[in-house]
LUMGU-953995 format. One record per residue (C-alpha): residue in three letters; x, y, z. Coordinates in steps of 0.1 Angstrom, whole numbers. Each point is the difference from the previous one (the first is absolute). Layout:
N
  residuo     c1     c2     c3
      Ala      X      Y      Z
...
//
This chain:
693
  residuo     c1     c2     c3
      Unk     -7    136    145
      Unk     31     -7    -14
      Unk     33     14      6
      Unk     31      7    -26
      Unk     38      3     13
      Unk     15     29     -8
      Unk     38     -2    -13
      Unk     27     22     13
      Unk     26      7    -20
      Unk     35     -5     12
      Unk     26     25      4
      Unk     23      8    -25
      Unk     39     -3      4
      Unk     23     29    -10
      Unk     37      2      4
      Unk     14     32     15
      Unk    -14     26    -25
      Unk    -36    -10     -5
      Unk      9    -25    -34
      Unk    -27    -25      4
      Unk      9    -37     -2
      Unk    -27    -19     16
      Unk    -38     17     -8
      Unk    -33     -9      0
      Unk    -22      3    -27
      Unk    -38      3      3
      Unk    -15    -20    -23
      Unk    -41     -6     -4
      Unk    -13    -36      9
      Unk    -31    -16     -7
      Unk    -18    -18     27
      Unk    -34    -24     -8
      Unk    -28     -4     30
      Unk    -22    -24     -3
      Unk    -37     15     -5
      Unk    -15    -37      0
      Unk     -6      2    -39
      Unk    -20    -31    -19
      Unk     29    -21    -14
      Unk    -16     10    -33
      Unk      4     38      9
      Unk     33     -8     12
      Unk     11    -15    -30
      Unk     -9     27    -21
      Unk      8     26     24
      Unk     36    -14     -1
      Unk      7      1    -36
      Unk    -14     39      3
      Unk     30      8     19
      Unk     22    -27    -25
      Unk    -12     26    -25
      Unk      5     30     18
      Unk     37    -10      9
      Unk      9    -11    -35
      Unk    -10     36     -8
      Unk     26     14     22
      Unk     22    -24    -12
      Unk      1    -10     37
      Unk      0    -42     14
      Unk    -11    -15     30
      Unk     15    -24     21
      Unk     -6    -32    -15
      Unk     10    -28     20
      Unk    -13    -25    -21
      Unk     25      5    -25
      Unk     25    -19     22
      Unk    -16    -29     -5
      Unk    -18      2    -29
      Unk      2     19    -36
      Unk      0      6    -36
      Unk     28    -17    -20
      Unk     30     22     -2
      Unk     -4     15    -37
      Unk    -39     13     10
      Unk     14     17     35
      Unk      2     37    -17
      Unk    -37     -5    -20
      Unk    -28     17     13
      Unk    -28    -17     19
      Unk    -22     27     -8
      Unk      5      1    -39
      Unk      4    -38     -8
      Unk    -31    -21    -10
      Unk     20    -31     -4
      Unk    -10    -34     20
      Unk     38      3     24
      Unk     22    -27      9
      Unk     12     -3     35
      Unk     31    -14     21
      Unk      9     -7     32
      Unk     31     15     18
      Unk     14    -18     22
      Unk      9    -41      3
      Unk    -26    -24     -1
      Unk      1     -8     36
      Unk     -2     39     12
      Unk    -30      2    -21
      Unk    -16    -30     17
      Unk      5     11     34
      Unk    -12     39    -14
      Unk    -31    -16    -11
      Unk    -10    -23     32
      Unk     11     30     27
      Unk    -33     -3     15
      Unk      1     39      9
      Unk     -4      2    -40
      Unk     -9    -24    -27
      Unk     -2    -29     25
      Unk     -4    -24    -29
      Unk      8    -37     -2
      Unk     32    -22     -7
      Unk    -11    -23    -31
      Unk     11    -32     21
      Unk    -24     11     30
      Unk    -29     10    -18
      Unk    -27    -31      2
      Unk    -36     13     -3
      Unk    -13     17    -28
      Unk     -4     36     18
      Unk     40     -5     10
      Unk      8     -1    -37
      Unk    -17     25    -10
      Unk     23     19     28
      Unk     33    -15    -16
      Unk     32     12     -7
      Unk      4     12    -28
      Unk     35     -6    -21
      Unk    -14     17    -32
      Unk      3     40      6
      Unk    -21      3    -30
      Unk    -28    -21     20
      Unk      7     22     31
      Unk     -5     31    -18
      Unk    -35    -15     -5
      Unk     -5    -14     36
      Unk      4     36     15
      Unk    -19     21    -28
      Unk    -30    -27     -3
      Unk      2    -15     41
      Unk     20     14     21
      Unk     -5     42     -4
      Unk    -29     -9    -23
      Unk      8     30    -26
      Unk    -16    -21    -25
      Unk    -35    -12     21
      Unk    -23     -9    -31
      Unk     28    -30    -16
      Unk    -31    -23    -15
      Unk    -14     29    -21
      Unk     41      6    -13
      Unk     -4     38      0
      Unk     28     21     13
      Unk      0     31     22
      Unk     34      6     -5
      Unk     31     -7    -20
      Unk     24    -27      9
      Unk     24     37      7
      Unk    -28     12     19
      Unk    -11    -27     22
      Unk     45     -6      5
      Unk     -5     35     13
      Unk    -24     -5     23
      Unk     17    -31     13
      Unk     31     19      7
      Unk    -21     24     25
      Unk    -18    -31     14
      Unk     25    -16      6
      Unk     19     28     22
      Unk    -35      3     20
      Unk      4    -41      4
      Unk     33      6     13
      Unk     -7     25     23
      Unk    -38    -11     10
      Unk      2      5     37
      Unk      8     37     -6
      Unk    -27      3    -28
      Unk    -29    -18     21
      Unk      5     22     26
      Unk      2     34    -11
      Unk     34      3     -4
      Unk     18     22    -28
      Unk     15    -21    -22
      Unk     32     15    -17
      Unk     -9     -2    -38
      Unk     30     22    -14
      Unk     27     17     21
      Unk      8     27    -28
      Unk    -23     12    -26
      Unk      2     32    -19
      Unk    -17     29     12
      Unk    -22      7    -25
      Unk    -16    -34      7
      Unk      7      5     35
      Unk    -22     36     -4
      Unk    -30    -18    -24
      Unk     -7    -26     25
      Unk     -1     26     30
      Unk    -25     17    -23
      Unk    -18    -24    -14
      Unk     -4    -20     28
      Unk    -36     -9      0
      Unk      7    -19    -30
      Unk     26    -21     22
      Unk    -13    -11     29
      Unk     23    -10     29
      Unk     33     13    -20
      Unk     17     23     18
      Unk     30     21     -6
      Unk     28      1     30
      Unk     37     17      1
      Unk     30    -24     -1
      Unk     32      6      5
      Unk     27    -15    -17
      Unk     39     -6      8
      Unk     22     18    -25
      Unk     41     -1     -1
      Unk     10     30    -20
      Unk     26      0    -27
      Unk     27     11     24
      Unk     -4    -30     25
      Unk     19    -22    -17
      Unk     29     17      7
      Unk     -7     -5     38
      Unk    -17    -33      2
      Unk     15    -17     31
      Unk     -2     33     22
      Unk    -43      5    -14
      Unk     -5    -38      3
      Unk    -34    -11    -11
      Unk    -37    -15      8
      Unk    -10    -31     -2
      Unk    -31    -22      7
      Unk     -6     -7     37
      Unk     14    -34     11
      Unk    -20    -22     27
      Unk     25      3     25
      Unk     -1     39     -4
      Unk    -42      2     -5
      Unk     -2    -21     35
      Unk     23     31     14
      Unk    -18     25     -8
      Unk    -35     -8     -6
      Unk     -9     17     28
      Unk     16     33    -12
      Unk    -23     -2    -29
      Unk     20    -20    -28
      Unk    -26    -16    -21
      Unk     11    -35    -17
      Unk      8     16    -36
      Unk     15     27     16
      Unk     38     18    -15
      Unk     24     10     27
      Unk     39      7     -2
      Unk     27    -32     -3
      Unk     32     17      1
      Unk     17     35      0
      Unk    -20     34     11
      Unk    -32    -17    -14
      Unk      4    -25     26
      Unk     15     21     30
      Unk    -21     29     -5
      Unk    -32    -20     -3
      Unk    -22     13     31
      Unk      5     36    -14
      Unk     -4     -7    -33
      Unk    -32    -22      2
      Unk    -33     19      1
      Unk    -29     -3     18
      Unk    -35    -20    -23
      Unk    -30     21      7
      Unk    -34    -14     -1
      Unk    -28     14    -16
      Unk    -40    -12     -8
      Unk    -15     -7    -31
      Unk    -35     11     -7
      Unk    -28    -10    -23
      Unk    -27     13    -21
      Unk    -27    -17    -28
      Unk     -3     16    -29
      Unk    -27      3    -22
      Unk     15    -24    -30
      Unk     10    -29     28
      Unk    -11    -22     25
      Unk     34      0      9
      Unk     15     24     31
      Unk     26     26    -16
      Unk     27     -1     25
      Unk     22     31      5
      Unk     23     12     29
      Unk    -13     13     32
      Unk     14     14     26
      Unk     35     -5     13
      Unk      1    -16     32
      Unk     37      1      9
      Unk     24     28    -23
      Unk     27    -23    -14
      Unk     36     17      9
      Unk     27      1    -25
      Unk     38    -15      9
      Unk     28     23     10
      Unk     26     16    -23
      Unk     35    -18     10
      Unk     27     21    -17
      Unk     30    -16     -3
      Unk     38     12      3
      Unk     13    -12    -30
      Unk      5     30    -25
      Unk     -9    -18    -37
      Unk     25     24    -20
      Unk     24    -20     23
      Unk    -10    -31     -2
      Unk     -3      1    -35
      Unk     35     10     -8
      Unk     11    -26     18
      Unk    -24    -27     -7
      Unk     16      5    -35
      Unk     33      7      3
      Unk      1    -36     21
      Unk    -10    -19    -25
      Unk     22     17    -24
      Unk     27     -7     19
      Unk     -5    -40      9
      Unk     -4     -3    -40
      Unk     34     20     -5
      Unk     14    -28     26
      Unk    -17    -28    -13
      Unk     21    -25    -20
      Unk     28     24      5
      Unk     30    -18     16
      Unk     11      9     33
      Unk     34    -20     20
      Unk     -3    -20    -32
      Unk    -36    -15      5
      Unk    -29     10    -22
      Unk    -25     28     24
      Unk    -39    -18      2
      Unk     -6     34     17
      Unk    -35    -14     13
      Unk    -18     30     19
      Unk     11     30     24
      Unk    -14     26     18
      Unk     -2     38      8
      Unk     -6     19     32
      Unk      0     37      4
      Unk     -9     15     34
      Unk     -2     32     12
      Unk     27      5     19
      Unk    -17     27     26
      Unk    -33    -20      5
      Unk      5    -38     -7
      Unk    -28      6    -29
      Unk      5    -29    -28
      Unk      1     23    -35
      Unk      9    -32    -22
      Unk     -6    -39      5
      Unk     10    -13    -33
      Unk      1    -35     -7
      Unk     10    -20    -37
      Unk    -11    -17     -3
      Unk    -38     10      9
      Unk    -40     -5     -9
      Unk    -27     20    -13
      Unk    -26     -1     30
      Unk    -31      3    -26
      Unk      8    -35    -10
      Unk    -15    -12     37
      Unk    -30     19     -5
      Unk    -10     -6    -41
      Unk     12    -34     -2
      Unk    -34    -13      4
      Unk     -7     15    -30
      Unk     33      0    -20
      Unk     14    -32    -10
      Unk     33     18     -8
      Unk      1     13     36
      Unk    -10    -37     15
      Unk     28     -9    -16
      Unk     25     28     18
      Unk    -14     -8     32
      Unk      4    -36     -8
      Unk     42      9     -6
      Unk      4     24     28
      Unk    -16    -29     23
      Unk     22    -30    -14
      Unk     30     20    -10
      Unk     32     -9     23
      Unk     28     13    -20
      Unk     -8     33      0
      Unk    -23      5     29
      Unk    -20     31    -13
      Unk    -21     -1     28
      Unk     28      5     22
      Unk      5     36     21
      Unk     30     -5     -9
      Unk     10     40     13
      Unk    -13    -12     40
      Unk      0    -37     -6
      Unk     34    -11    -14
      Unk     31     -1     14
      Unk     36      1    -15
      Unk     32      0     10
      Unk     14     38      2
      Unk     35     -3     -7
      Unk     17     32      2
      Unk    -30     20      4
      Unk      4    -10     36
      Unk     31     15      6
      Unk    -16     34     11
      Unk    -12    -15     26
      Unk     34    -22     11
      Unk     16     35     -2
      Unk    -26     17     24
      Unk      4    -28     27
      Unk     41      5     -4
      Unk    -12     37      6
      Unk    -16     -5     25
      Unk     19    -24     18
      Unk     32     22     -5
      Unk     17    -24    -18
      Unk      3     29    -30
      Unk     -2     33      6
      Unk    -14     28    -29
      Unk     36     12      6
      Unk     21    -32      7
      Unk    -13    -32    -24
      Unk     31     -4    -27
      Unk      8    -37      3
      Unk     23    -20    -24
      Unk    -14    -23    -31
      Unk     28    -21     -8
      Unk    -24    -22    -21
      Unk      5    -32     16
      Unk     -3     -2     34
      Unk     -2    -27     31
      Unk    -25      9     19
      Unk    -18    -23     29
      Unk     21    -34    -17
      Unk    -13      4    -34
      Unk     14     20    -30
      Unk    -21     27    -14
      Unk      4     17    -33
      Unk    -10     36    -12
      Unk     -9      5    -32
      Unk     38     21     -8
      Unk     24     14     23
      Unk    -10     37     18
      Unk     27      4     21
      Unk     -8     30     29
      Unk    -33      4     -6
      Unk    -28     22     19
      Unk    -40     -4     10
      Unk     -6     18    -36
      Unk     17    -17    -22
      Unk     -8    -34     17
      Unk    -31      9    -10
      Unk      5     12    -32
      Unk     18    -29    -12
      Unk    -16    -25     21
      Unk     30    -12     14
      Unk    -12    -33     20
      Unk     37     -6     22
      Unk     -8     41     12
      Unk    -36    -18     13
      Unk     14    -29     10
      Unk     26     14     21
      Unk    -25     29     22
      Unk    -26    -31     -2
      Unk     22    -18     22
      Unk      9     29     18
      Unk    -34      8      9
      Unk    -14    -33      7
      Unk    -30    -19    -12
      Unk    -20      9     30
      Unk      2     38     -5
      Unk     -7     -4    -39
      Unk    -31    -22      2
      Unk    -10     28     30
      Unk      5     28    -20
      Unk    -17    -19    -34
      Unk    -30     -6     25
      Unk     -4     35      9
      Unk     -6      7    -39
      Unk    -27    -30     -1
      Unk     20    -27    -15
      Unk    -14    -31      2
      Unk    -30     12     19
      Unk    -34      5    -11
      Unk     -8     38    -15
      Unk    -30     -1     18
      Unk    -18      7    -36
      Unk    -36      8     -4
      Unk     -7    -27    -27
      Unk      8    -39      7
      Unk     28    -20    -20
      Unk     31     17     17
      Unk     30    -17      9
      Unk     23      3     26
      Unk     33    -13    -14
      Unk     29    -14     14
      Unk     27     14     23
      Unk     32    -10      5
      Unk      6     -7     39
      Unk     15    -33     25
      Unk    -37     -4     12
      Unk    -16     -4    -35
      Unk     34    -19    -11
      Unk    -11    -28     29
      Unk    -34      5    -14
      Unk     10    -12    -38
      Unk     24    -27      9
      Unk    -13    -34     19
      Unk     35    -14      3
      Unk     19     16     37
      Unk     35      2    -22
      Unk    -18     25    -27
      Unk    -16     21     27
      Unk     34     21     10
      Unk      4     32    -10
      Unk     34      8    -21
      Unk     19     28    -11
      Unk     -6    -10    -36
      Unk    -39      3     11
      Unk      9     40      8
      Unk     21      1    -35
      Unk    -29    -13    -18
      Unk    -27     21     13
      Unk     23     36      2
      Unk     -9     -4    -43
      Unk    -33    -11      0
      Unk      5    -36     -5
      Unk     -7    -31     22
      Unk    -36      2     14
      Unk     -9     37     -7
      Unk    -29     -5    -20
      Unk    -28     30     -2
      Unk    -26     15    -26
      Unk      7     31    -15
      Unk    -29     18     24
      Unk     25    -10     33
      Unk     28     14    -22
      Unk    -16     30    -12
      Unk     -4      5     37
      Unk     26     -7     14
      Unk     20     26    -21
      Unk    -27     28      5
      Unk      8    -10     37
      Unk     39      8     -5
      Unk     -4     31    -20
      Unk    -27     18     22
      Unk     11    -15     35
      Unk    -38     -9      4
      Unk    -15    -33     -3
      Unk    -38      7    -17
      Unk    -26    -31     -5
      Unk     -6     -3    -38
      Unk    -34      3    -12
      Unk    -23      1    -28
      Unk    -36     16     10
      Unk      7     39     -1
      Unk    -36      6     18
      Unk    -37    -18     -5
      Unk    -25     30    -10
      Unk    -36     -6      7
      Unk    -26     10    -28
      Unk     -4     32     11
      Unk     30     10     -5
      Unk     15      0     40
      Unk     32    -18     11
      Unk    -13    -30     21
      Unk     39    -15      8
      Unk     30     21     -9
      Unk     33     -8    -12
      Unk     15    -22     32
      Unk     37     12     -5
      Unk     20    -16     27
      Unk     36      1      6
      Unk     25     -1     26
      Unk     38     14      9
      Unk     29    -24     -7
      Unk     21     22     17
      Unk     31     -2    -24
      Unk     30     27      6
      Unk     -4     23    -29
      Unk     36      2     -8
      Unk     -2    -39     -7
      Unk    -39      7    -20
      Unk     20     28    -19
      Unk     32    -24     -5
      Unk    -17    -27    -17
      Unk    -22     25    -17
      Unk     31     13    -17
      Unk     16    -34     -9
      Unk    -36     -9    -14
      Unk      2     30    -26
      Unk     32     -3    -13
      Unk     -6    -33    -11
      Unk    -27     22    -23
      Unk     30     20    -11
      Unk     22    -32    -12
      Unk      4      4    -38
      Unk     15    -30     -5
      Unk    -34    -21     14
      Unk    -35      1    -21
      Unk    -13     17     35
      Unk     23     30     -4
      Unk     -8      1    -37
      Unk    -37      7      4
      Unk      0     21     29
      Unk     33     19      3
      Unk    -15     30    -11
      Unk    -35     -1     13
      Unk    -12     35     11
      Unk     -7    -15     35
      Unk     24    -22     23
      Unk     -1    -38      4
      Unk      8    -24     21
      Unk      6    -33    -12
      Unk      7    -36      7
      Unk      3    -28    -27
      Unk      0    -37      8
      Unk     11    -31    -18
      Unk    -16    -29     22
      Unk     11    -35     -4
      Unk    -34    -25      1
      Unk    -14    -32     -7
      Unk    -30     -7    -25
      Unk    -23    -28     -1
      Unk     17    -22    -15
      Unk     30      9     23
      Unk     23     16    -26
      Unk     20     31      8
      Unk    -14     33     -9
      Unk      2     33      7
      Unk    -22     29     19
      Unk      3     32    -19
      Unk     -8     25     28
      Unk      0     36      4
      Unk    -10     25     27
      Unk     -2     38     -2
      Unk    -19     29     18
      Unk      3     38     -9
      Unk      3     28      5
      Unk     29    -12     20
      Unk      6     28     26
      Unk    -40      2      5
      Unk    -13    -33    -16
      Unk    -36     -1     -9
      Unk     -3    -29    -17
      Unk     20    -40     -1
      Unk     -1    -23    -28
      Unk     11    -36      5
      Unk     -2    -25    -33
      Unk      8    -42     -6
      Unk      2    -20    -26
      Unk      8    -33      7
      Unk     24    -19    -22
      Unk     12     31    -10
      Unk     33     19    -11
      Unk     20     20     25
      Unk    -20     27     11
      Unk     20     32    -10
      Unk    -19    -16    -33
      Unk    -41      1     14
      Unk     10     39     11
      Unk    -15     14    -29
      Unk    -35    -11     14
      Unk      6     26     31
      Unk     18     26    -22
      Unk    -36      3    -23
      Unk    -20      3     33
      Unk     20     25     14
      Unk     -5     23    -30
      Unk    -37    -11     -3
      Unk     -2     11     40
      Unk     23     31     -2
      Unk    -17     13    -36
      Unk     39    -10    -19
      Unk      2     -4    -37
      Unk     16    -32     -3
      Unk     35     10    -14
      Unk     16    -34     -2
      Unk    -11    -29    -26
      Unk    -11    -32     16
      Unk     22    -33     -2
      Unk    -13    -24    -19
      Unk      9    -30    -10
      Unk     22     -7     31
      Unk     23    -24    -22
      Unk      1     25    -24
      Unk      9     27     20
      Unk     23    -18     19
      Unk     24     -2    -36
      Unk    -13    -39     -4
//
C-alpha cells in the first residue's frame, strides 16, 4: 500500500497588529500513481488528462520543454486544436543536447562516432529534432506502434502532448515504478481540482493533495530585510538537517525572521495511505486517499514588532529624502546620497517598530523568480549589485560615523564623572582654541556657553573641552553601558557590533608601536563623534533610548510566536537593565536635547517647535570616507519623545548626506504618524533649492 506526504503549511508572519506579510496559501496538487497501465493505455490515458487540463485552462509540469520544443512563433497554438504536421527545436547547445540524449538513466542513446553495428545506429544521436520527434513517438514511447501501415492514432499536437507527460514519468521513473506519487501539477483550479475527486474512476492513480504555497503580501516590501525570505535548500544545509526531516527540494528561511524563526515557523508533513478500488469501466485500480497515518501540523504564527503604519512612513519619507540630497551640493561637492537607514524602538521595551532600509528588495522576487523572468532578473541585480547593496540590513548591519549625535552621550559621561554639573557646565568658546598641542576650531565664536546651548548649537570646543576633562576611559565606559560597539544581542543574524573609541582597540587598529599611544587629540576627536566611533543606527537608536529612560533594554523584533490554536507558545522576551544614571544629569541632558527642538533658526526647530508633544533631539553632521576615499558627509539625527516620559526613539543616516538638521524632516513625519499629528509644516525639497541655490 502506498503512502502520500501530507504538506503542512507554514506559519504566517504578522507585524505587531495582525497585518499579514508572509502567508500560506493552499493550493490543490495533482499527484500520478502508477497503476501498471499497458503503454498503450498509458498513452491514451495521458492525453485524457492533456484534455482535461486544457479544459481548465490548467498545464502540467513539462520538463521536456527545457530541452526540447516548438519553434518560438507556434509556442501559444494549441496542441489540441492544430492538425498541422509540427516542426520542432531543440533548446539548448548542441553539446547539452548530446549529453541529454546519452544520460543512460534516460535516452541512453549513442554518439554518432561510437556507434559501429547496425543495432548501435539505429540507437544514434540524433542532431535533427525533427527526427527525434519521430524516434520517441515511433521507438522510444511507441505512441505511434503500427509505423508500416502509416496510420496515426494521434496528431503530431497530441502525441507532443503525451510526450511531455512521458517524459516527466522518464524523469522521475524510480518514483513512478515504485508506487510513488508523482507530482503532476502543484496548483490547479478547483473546479478541476473537485471533477477529478469526483470523477475519479475515470482517472486511475490521479490523486488530488493540499499544497501550500509561500506568499509575500503587498506590504512586505516595505520590510524586506527584517521578513527575509526562503530559498531552495543548499547541500551543506540538507546534510544538517536531514535528520530533522528536510527533504532535498525542501524551502527553508535564508535571512531575516524567515530564517531565525524557522523551527517555529516550519510545520510538521503528515503521512497518510492511499487506497484502491476497480471499477466496473477499468482494469485499472482507482486510487483515492485512505486513511491518515500521521496528522500533518501547521507552523507557528511569529508576530513581529514592527508596526507597518510605521514603517511605511518612513520607508517613504527615506527615500524621499536621499533623492532631495542627491546631486544637491553639500561643502561644495555634489551629494551621491547612496542608501540610509531608519530605526524606531520602543523606548519602554526594546521592541523594533521600524527597520527601514533604501535602498531595499521585494522578497517575492526569491520565491517567483523561477517562474518570472522579470524577477530572475531582480534577484540577478540584488545578488551582483555593489554600489548600492540592497541586500544590505543596512538599519543593524551598517555602521557610520555619528558626528554630533554622539555628543549626548560625551555629555552624560562629563555628568557622570562630575566634570559638569546640571547646575555648573558654562565653559568658554573662544572659537579657536589649543587644546592637547593641536589647534581646534568651532564652527563661530559662543563665548560663555552652557550644557544646552552646547547642544543646541553643536558647539564642538564646549565637547572638546569636558571630553578632555572627563577622559577617554570614562567616555568609552559610559558609551559601553549604552551598547556601543557591542553586539545588541538581536534575535535575527546580520548585526554588527561597531566600533568604539578606546587605547585597547587604538593598539588593536595600529601595527606600528609609535601609533599605538593614546593622545589628547584621540579624546578631542571622539567627545564629537569622530575618530573611530562607527555604529548602525540600531546601537544608536539604543543607545539614546538608554540615556533618556536610564534603562538599557535588548532590541528585538519577534513580539510573540502564536501556535495554530491560537495560544502564546514564547512571549515577548523584554529585557533591560538599570544604568544607574543621577536623574538630575538624565533630566539635564534631557532639557539641552529639547531645546535644540525649539531652535528656530535650525530646520530641526522649524518642524518641531510647535509639536503638541516635547522632543528631545540631537543632530549630527559626521565627517566620512567613501569608497573611493573622497570626503563626504553623514547626515544623522536622533530623537525620542515624549521627552519627560519617552515611549518611543527614532535614529536615521544617510550616508553622503547634508548636515543633518536637513534629514530631520524624516523623524518629524513619524512622530506625527506615531502621535496621530496633522503634518503642519511643508517638506523640503529640493535641498539646493531650498537652501536659496
Amino acid at each position: 500500500m502506498s503512502e502520500i506526504e501530507l504538506e503542512a503549511p507554514r506559519g504566517d508572519i504578522v507585524d505587531r497588529n495582525g497585518i499579514p506579510l508572509a502567508v500560506s496559501d493552499a493550493l490543490d496538487r495533482v499527484e500520478l500513481v502508477s497503476t501498471q497501465m499497458t503503454n498503450e493505455q498509458l498513452n491514451r490515458f495521458l492525453l485524457d488528462l492533456a484534455i482535461l487540463f486544457d479544459e481548465y485552462h490548467c498545464g502540467f509540469n513539462s520538463p521536456l520543454l527545457k530541452w526540447f520544443d516548438l519553434p518560438q512563433e507556434y509556442r501559444e497554438e494549441n496542441l489540441l486544436t492544430t492538425e498541422e504536421n509540427l516542426r520542432f527545436v531543440f533548446r539548448q547547445p548542441p553539446d547539452e543536447i548530446t549529453y541529454w540524449q546519452t544520460d543512460k538513466d534516460l535516452f541512453n542513446l549513442i554518439e554518432q562516432d561510437k556507434a559501429v553495428t547496425e543495432r548501435q545506429k539505429r540507437r544514434m544521436v540524433r542532431d535533427d529534432p525533427d527526427e527525434f520527434f519521430d524516434f520517441l513517438l515511433d521507438d522510444y514511447f511507441k505512441i505511434e506502434p503500427d509505423r508500416a501501415s502509416g496510420s496515426r492514432l494521434y496528431t503530431d499536437g497530441e502525441a507532443f502532448l503525451i510526450m511531455q507527460l512521458r517524459y516527466l514519468l522518464l524523469e522521475n521513473n524510480w518514483l513512478f515504478v515504485s508506487r510513488q506519487p508523482l507530482v503532476l501539477a502543484d496548483q490547479v483550479p478547483e473546479g478541476l481540482a473537485a471533477r477529478l475527486i469526483e470523477q475519479n474512476y475515470k482517472y486511475p492513480g490521479v490523486v488530488v493533495t493540499k499544497h501550500y504555497q509561500r506568499r509575500y503580501t503587498e506590504d512586505s516590501r516595505y520590510a524586506g530585510h527584517t521578513l527575509g525570505y526562503l530559498g531552495r535548500i543548499s547541500s551543506t544545509e540538507y546534510s544538517r538537517l536531514k535528520t530533522a526531516g528536510y527533504g532535498i527540494n525542501d524551502l527553508l528561511g535564508k535571512t531575516g525572521v524567515e530564517q531565525a524563526a524557522e523551527r517555529y515557523l516550519r510545520g510538521q508533513s503528515g503521512t497518510e495511505t492511499l487506497s484502491s478500488w476497480y471499477s466496473e469501466d477499468s482494469a485499472n485500480p482507482v486510487t483515492f486517499p485512505g486513511e491518515t497515518s500521521v496528522r500533518p501540523m501547521a507552523g507557528n504564527e511569529v508576530k513581529l514588532t514592527l508596526d507597518m503604519k510605521l514603517q511605511k512612513v518612513a520607508r517613504e519619507e527615506l527615500e524621499l529624502k536621499i533623492m532631495e540630497f542627491r546631486g544637491g551640493t553639500h561643502k561644495d561637492r555634489q551629494m551621491e546620497a547612496p542608501g540610509g537607514s531608519v530605526i524606531v524602538l520602543d523606548a519602554r521595551t526594546g521592541a523594533i517598530l521600524v527597520n527601514a532600509n533604501y535602498p531595499d528588495y521585494d522578497p517575492a522576487d526569491f520565491l517567483i523568480q523561477d517562474k518570472d523572468p522579470e524577477a530572475a532578473a531582480r534577484v540577478t541585480d540584488l545578488l551582483t549589485d555593489t554600489v548600492y547593496r540592497p541586500l544590505l540590513n543596512r538599519g543593524i548591519a551598517e555602521v557610520y560615523t555619528p558626528g554630533s549625535t554622539f555628543k549626548p552621550v560625551t555629555a552624560m559621561a562629563a555628568l557622570e564623572a562630575g566634570a559638569i554639573t546640571p547646575y555648573r557646565n558654562v565653559l568658554r568658546c573662544r572659537g579657536i582654541e589649543e587644546i592637547g598641542g593641536f589647534t581646534w576650531r568651532c564652527y563661530g565664536w559662543h563665548g560663555d556657553i552652557g550644557l544646552t546651548r552646547a547642544v543646541v548649537t553643536s558647539c564642538n570646543l564646549y565637547f572638546f573641552q569636558i571630553g578632555v576633562e572627563t577622559g577617554i576611559d570614562r567616555i568609552s565606559e559610559l558609551a559601553r553601558s549604552l551598547g556601543l560597539g557591542e553586539m545588541p544581542g538581536l534575535d535575527i543574524a546580520g548585526e554588527a557590533a561597531g566600533v568604539r573609541p578606546s587605547r585597547e582597540v587604538k593598539k588593536q587598529l595600529n601595527t606600528q608601536a609609535e601609533d599605538q599611544t593614546w593622545f589628547i587629540a584621540d579624546t578631542c576627536q571622539t567627545s564629537i563623534g569622530q575618530f573611530y566611533n562607527s555604529y548602525s543606527m540600531l546601537q544608536m537608536a539604543r543607545a539614546i533610548a538608554g540615556l533618556a529612560t536610564n534603562r538599557l533594554t535588548t532590541p528585538h523584533f519577534i513580539k510573540e510566536i502564536v501556535s495554530p490554536e491560537g495560544e502564546i507558545i514564547i512571549p515577548e522576551q523584554i529585557e533591560s537593565v538599570e544604568l544607574g544614571f543621577d536623574p538630575l544629569n538624565v533630566a539635564a541632558l534631557r532639557e539641552s536635547m529639547v531645546g535644540l527642538s525649539k531652535e528656530m533658526s535650525n530646520r530641526t526647530g522649524v518642524l518641531l517647535h510647535d509639536f503638541p508633544v516635547r522632543v528631545a533631539c540631537k543632530t549630527g553632521t559626521a565627517e566620512s570616507y567613501n569608497e573611493r576615499m573622497e570626503p563626504i558627509s553623514n547626515s544623522v539625527f536622533v530623537c525620542y519623545a515624549p521627552a519627560d516620559d519617552p515611549e518611543i526613539v527614532i535614529a536615521h543616516a544617510i550616508s553622503d548626506g547634508a548636515y543633518g538638521e536637513y534629514s530631520a524632516d524624516i523623524s518629524y513625519r513619524i512622530l506625527c504618524e506615531y502621535f496621530g499629528v496633522e503634518p503642519g509644516h511643508a517638506r523640503m525639497g529640493s535641498y539646493d533649492a531650498y537652501r536659496g541655490r
